[in-house]
LUMNUMAR-46309 format. One record per atom (N, C-alpha, C): atom name; x, y, z; residue number from 1. Coordinates in nm, 4 decimals, always signed. Example, Ala and Ser with C-alpha at 12.3 -4.5 7.8 and 13.67 -1.06 7.14 Angstrom:
<site site="N" east="+1.3190" north="-0.5690" up="+0.7800" pos="1"/>
<site site="CA" east="+1.2300" north="-0.4500" up="+0.7800" pos="1"/>
<site site="C" east="+1.3200" north="-0.3300" up="+0.7800" pos="1"/>
<site site="N" east="+1.2850" north="-0.2250" up="+0.7080" pos="2"/>
<site site="CA" east="+1.3670" north="-0.1060" up="+0.7140" pos="2"/>
<site site="C" east="+1.2900" north="+0.0030" up="+0.7870" pos="2"/>
//
This chain:
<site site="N" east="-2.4467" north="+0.9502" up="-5.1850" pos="1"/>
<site site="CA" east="-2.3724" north="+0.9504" up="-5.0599" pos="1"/>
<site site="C" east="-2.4630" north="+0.9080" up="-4.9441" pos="1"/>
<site site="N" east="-2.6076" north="+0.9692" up="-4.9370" pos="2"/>
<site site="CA" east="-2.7282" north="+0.9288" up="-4.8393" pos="2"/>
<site site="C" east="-2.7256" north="+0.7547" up="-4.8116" pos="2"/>
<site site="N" east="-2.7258" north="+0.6898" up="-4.9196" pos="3"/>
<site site="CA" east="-2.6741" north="+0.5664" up="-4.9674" pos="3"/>
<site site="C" east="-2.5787" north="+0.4922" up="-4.9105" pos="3"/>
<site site="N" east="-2.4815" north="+0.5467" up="-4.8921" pos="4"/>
<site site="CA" east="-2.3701" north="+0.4543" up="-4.8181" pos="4"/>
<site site="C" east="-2.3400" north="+0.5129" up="-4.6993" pos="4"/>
<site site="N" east="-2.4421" north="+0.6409" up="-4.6725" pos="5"/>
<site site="CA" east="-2.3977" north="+0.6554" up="-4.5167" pos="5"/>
<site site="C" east="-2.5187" north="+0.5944" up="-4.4371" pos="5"/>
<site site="N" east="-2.6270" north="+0.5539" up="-4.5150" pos="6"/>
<site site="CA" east="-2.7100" north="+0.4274" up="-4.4373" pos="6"/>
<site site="C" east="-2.6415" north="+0.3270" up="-4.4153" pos="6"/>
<site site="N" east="-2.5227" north="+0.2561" up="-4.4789" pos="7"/>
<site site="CA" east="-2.4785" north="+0.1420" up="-4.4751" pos="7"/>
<site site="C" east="-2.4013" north="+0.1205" up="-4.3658" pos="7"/>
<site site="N" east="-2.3467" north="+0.2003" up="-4.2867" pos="8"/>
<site site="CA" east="-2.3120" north="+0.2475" up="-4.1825" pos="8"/>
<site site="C" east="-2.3824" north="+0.1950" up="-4.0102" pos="8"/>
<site site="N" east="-2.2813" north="+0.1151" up="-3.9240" pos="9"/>
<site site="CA" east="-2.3308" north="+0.0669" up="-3.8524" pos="9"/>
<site site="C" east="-2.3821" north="+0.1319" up="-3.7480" pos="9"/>
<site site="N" east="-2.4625" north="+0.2163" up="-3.6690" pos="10"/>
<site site="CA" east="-2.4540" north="+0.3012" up="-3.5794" pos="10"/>
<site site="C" east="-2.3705" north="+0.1929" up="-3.4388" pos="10"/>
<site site="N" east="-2.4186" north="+0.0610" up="-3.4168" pos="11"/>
<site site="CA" east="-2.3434" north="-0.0152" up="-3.3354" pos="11"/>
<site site="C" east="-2.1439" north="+0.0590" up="-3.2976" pos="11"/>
<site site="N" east="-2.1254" north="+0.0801" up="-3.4456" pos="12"/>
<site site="CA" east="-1.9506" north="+0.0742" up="-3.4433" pos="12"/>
<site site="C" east="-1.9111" north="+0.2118" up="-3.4136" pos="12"/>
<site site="N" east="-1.9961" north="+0.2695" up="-3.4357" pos="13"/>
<site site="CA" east="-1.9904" north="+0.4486" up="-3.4277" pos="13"/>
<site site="C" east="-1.8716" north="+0.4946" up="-3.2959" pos="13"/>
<site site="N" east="-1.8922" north="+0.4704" up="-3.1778" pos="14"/>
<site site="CA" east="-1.8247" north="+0.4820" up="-3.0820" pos="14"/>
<site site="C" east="-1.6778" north="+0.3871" up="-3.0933" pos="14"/>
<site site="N" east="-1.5291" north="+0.4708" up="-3.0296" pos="15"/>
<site site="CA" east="-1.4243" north="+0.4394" up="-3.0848" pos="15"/>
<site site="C" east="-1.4046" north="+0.3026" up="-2.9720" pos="15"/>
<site site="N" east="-1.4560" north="+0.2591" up="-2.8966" pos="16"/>
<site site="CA" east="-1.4259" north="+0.1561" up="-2.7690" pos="16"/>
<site site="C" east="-1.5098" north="+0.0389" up="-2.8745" pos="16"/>
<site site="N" east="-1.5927" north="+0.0437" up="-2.9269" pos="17"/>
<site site="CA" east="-1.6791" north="-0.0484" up="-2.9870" pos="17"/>
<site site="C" east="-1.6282" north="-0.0760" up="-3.1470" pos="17"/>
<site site="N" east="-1.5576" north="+0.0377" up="-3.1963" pos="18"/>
<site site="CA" east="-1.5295" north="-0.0172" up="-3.2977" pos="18"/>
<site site="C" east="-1.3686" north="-0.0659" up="-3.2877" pos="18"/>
<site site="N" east="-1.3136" north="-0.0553" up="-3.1870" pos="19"/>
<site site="CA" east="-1.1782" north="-0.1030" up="-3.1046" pos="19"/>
<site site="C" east="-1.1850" north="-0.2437" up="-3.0500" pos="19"/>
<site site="N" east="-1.3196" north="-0.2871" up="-3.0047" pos="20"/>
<site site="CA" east="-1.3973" north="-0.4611" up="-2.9642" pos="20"/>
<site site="C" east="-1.3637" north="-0.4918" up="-3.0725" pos="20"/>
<site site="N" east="-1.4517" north="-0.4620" up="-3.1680" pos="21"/>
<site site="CA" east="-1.4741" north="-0.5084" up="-3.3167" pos="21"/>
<site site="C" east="-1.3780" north="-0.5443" up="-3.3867" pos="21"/>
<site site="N" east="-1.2862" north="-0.4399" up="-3.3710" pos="22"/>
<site site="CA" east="-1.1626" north="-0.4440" up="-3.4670" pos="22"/>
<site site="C" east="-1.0492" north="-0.5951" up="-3.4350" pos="22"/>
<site site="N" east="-1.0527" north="-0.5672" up="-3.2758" pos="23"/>
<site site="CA" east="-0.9852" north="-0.7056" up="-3.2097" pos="23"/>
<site site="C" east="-0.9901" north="-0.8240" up="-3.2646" pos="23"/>
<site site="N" east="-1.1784" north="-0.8282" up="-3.2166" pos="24"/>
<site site="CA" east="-1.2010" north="-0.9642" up="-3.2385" pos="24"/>
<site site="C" east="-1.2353" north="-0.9940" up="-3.4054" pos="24"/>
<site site="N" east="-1.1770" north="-0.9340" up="-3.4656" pos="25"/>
<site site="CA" east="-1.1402" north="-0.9699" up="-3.6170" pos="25"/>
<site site="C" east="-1.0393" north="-1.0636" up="-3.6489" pos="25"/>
<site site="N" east="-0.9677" north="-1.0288" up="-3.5280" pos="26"/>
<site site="CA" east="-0.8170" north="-1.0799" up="-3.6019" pos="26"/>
<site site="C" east="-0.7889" north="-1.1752" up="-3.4399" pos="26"/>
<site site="N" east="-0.8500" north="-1.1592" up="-3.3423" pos="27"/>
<site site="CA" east="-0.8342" north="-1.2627" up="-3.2146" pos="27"/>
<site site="C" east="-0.9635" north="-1.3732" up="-3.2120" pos="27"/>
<site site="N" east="-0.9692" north="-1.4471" up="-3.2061" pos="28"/>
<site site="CA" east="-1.0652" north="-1.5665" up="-3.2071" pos="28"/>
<site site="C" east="-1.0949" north="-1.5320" up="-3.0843" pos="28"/>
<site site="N" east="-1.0788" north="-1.5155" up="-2.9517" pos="29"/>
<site site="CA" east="-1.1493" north="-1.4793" up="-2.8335" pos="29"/>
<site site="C" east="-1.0261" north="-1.4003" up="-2.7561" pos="29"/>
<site site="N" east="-1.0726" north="-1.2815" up="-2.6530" pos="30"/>
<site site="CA" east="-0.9754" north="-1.2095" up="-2.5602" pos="30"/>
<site site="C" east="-1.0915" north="-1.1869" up="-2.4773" pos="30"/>
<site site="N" east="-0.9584" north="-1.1554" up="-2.3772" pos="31"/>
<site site="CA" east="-1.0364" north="-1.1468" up="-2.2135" pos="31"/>
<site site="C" east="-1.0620" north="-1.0274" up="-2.1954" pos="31"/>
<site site="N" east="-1.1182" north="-0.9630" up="-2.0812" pos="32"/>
<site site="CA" east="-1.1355" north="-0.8087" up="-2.0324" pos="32"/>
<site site="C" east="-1.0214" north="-0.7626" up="-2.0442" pos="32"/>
<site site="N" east="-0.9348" north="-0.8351" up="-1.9546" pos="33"/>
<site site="CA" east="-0.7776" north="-0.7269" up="-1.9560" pos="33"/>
<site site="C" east="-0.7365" north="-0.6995" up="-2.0761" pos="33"/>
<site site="N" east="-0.7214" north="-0.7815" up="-2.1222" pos="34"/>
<site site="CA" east="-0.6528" north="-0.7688" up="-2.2925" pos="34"/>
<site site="C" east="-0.7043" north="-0.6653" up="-2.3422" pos="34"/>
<site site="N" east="-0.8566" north="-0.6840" up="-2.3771" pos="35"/>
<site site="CA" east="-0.9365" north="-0.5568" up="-2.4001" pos="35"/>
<site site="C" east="-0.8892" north="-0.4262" up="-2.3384" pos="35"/>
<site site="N" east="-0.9115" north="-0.3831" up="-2.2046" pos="36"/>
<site site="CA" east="-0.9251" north="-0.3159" up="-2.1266" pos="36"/>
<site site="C" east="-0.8168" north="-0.1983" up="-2.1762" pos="36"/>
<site site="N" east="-0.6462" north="-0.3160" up="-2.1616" pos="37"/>
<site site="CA" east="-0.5209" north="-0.2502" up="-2.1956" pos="37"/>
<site site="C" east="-0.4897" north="-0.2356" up="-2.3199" pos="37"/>
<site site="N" east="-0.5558" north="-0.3006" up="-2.4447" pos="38"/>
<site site="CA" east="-0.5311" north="-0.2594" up="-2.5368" pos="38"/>
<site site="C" east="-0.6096" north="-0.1112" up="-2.6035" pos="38"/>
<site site="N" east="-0.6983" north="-0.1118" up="-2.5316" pos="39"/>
<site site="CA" east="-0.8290" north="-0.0182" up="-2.5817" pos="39"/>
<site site="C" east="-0.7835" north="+0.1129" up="-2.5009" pos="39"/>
<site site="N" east="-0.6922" north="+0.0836" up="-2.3847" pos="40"/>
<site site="CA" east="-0.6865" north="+0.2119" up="-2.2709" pos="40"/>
<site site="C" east="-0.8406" north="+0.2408" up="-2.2002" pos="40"/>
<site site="N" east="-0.9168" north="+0.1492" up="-2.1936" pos="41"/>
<site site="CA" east="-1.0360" north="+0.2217" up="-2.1482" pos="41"/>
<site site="C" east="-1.0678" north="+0.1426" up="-1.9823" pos="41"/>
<site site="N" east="-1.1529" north="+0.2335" up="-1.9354" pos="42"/>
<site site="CA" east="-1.1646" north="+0.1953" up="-1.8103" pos="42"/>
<site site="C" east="-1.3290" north="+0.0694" up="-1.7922" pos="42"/>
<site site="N" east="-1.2745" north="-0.0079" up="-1.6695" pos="43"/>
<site site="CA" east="-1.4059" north="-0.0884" up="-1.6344" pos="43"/>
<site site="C" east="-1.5012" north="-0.0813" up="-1.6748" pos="43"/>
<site site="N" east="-1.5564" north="-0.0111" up="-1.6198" pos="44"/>
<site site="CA" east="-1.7072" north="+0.0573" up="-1.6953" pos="44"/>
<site site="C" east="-1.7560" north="+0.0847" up="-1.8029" pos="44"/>
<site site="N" east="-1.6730" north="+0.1344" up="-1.8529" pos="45"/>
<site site="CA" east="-1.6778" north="+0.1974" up="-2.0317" pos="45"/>
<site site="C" east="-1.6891" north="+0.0385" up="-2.0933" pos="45"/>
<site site="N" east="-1.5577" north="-0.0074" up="-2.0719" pos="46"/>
<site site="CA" east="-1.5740" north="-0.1305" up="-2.1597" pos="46"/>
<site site="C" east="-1.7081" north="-0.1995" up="-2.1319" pos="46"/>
<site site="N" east="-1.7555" north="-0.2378" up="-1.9901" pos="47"/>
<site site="CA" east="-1.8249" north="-0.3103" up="-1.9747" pos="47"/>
<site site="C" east="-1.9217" north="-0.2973" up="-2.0378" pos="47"/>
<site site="N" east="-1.9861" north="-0.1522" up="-2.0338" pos="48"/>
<site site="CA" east="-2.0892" north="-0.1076" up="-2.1034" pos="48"/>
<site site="C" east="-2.0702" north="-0.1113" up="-2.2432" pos="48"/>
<site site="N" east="-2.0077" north="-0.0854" up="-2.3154" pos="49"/>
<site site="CA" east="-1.9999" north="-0.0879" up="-2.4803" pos="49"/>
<site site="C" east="-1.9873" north="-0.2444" up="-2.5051" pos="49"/>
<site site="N" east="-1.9022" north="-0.3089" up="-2.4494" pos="50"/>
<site site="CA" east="-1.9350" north="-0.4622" up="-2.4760" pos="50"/>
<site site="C" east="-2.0812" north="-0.5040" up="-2.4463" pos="50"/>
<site site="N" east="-2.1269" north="-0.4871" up="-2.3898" pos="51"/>
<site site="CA" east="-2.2806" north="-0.5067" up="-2.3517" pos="51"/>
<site site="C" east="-2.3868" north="-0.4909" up="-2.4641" pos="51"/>
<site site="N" east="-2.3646" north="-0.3433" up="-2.5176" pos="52"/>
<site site="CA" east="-2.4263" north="-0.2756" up="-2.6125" pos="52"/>
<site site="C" east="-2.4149" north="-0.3797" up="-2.7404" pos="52"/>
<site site="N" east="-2.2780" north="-0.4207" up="-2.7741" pos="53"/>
<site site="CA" east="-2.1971" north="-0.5022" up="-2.9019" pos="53"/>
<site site="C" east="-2.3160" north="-0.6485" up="-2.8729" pos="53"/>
<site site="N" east="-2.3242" north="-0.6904" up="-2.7168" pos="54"/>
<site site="CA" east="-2.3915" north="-0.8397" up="-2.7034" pos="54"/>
<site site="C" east="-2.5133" north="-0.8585" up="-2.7258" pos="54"/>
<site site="N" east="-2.5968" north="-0.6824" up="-2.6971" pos="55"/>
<site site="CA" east="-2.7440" north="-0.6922" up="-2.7388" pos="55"/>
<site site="C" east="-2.7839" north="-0.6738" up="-2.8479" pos="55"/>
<site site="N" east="-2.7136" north="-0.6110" up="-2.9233" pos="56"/>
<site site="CA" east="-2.6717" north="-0.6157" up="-3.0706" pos="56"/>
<site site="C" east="-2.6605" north="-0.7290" up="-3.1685" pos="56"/>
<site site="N" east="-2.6115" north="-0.8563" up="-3.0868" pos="57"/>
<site site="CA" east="-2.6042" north="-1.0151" up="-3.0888" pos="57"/>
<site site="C" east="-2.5016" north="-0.9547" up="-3.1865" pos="57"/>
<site site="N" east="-2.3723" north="-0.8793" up="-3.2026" pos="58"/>
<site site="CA" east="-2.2364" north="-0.8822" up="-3.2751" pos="58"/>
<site site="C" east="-2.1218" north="-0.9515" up="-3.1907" pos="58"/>
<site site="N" east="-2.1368" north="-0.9760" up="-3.0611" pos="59"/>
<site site="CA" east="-2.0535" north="-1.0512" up="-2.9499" pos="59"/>
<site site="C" east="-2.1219" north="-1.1505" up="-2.8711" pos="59"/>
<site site="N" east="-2.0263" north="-1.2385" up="-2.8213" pos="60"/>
<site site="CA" east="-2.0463" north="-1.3010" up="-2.7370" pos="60"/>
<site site="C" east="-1.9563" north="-1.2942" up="-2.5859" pos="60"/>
<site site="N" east="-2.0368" north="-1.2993" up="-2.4687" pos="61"/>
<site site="CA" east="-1.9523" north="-1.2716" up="-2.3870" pos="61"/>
<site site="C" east="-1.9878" north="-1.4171" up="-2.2986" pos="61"/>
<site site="N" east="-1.8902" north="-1.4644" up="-2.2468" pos="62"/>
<site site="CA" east="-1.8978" north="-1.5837" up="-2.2245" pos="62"/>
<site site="C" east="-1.8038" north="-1.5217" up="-2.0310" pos="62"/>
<site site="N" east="-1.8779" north="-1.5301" up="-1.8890" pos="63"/>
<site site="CA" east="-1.8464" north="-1.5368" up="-1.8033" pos="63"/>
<site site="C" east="-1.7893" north="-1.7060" up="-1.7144" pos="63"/>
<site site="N" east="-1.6825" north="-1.6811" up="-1.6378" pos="64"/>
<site site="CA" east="-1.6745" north="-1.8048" up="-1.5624" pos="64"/>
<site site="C" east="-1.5629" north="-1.7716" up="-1.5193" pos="64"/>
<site site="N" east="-1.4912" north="-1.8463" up="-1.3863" pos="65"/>
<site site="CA" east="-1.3868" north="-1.8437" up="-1.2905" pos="65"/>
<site site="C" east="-1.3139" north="-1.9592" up="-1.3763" pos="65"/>
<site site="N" east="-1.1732" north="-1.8650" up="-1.3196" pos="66"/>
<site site="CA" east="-1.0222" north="-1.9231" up="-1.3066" pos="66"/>
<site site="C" east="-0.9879" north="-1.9504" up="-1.1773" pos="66"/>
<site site="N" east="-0.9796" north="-2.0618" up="-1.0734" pos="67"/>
<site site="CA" east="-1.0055" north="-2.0903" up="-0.9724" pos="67"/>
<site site="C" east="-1.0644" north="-2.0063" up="-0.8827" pos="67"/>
<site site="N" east="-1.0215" north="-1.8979" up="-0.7934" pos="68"/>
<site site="CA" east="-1.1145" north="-1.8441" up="-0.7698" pos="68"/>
<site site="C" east="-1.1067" north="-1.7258" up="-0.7984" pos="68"/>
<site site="N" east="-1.0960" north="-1.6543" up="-0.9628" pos="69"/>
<site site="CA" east="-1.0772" north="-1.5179" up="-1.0005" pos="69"/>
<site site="C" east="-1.1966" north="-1.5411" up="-1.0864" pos="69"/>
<site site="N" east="-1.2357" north="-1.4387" up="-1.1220" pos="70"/>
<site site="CA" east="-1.3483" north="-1.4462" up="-1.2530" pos="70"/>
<site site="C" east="-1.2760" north="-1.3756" up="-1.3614" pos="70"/>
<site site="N" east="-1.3279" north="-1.4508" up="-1.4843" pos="71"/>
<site site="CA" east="-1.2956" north="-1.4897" up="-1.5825" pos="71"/>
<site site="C" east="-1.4342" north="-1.4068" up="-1.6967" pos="71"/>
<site site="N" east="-1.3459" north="-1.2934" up="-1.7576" pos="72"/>
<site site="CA" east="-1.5034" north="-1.2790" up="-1.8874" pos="72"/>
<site site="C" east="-1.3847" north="-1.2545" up="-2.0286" pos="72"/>
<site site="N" east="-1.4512" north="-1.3656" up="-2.1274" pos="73"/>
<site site="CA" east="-1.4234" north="-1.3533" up="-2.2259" pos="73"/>
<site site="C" east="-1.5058" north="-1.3027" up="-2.3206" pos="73"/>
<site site="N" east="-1.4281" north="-1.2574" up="-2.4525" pos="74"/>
<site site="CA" east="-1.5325" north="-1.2319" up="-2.5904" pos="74"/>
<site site="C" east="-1.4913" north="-1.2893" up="-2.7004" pos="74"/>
<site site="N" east="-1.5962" north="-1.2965" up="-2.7685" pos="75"/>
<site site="CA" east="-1.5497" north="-1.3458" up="-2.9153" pos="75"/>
<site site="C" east="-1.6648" north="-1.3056" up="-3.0230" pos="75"/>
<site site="N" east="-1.6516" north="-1.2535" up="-3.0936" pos="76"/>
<site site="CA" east="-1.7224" north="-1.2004" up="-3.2632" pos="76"/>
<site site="C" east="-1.8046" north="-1.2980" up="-3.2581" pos="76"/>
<site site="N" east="-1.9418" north="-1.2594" up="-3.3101" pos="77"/>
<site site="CA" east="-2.0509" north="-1.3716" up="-3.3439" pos="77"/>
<site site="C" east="-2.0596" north="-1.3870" up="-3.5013" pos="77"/>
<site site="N" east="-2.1343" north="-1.5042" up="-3.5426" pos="78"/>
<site site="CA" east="-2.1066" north="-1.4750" up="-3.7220" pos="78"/>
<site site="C" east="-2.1610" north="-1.3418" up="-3.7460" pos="78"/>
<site site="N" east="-2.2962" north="-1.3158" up="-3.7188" pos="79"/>
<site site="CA" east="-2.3417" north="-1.1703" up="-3.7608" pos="79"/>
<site site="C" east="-2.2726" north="-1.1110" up="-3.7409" pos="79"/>
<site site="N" east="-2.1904" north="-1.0387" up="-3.6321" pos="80"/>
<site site="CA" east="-2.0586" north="-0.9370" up="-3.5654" pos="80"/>
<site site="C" east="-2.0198" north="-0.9514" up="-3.6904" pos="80"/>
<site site="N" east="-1.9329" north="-1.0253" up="-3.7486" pos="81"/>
<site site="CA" east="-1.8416" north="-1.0195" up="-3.8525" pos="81"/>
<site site="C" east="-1.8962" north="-0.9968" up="-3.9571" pos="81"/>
<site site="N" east="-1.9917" north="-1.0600" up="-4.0161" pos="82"/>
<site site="CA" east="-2.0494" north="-1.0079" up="-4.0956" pos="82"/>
<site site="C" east="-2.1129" north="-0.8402" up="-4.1268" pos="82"/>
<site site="N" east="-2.1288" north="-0.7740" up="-3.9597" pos="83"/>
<site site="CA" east="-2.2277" north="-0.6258" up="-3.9947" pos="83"/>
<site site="C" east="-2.0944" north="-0.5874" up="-3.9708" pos="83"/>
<site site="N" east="-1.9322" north="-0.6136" up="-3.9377" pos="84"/>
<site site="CA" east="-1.8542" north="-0.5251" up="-3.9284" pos="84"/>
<site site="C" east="-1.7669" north="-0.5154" up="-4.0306" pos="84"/>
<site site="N" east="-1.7922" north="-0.6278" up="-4.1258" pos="85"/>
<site site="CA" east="-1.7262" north="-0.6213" up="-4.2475" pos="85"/>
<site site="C" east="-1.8110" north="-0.5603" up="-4.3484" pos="85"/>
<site site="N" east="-1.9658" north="-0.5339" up="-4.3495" pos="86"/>
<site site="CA" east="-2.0210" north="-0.4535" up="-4.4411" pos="86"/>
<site site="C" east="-2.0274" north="-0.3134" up="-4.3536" pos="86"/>
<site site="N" east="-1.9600" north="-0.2630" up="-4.2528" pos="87"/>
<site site="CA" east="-1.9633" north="-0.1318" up="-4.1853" pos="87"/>
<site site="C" east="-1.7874" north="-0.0796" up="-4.2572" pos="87"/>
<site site="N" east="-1.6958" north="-0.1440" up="-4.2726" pos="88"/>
<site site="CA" east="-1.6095" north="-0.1160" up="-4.3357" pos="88"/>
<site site="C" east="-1.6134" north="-0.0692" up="-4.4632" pos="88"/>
<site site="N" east="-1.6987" north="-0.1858" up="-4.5464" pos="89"/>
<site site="CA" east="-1.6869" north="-0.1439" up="-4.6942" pos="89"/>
<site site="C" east="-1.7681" north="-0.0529" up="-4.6926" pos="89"/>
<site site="N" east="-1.8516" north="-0.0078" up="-4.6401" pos="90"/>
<site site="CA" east="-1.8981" north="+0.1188" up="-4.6004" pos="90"/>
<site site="C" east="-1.8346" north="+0.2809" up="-4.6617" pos="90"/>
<site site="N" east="-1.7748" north="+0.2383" up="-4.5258" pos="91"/>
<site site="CA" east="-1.6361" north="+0.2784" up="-4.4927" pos="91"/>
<site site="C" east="-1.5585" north="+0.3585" up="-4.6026" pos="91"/>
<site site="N" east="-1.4930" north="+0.2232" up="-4.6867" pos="92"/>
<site site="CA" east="-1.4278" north="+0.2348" up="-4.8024" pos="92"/>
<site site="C" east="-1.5185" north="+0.3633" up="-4.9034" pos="92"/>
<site site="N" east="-1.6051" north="+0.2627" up="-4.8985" pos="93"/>
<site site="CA" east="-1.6774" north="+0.3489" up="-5.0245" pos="93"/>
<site site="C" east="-1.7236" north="+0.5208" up="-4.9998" pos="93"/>
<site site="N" east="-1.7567" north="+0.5269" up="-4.8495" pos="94"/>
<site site="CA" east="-1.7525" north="+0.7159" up="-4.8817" pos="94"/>
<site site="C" east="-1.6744" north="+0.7631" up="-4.8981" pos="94"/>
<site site="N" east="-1.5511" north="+0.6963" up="-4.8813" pos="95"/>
<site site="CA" east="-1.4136" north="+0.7329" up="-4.8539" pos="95"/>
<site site="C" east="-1.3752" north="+0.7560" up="-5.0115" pos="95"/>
<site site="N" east="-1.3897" north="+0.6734" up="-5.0624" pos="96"/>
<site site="CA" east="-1.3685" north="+0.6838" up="-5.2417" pos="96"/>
<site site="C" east="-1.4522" north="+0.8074" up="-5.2729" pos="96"/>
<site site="N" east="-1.5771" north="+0.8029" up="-5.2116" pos="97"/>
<site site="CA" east="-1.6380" north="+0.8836" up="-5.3276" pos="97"/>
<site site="C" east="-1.6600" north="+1.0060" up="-5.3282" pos="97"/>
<site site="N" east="-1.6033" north="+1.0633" up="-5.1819" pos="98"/>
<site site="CA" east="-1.5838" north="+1.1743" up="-5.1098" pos="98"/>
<site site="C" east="-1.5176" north="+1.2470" up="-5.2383" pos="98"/>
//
């Protein structure tokens, strides 16, 4: 069990980060709001856990204006997908062996 609870991402541990994660699985890129309202979480929170996900190099956050609004998008990096699909089977497996 020691075994597959190393396999375990500490990155995803928190439910706002593994809520990023989960998104951008299945969205090729979303904006803050999208995030924001789908996650229920506030400014800050997100900002910060997305941050955490970018130094992590599991995201990419890509800033820039919509004429004159600003604009922050995200999108899964290959690694992201990759450490969040071996944080699942993870997942799976204590879950089985529990």
């Amino acid at each position: 069990m020691k075994e597959v609870i190393s396999k375990l991402q500490k990155a995803f541990e928190n439910r706002l980060r593994l809520g990023v994660m989960s998104i951008l699985m299945v969205q090729e890129e979303v904006d803050f709001k999208f995030l924001k309202e789908k996650l229920n979480a506030t400014d800050g929170n997100l900002a910060s856990h997305t941050t955490a996900l970018e130094k992590a190099g599991y995201i990419a956050i890509k800033k820039q204006f919509i004429g004159k609004k600003p604009n922050t998008t995200f999108k899964a990096t290959a690694e992201g997908r990759q450490a969040f699909k071996e944080h699942l089977k993870a997942l799976e497996e204590l879950i089985k062996n529990i």
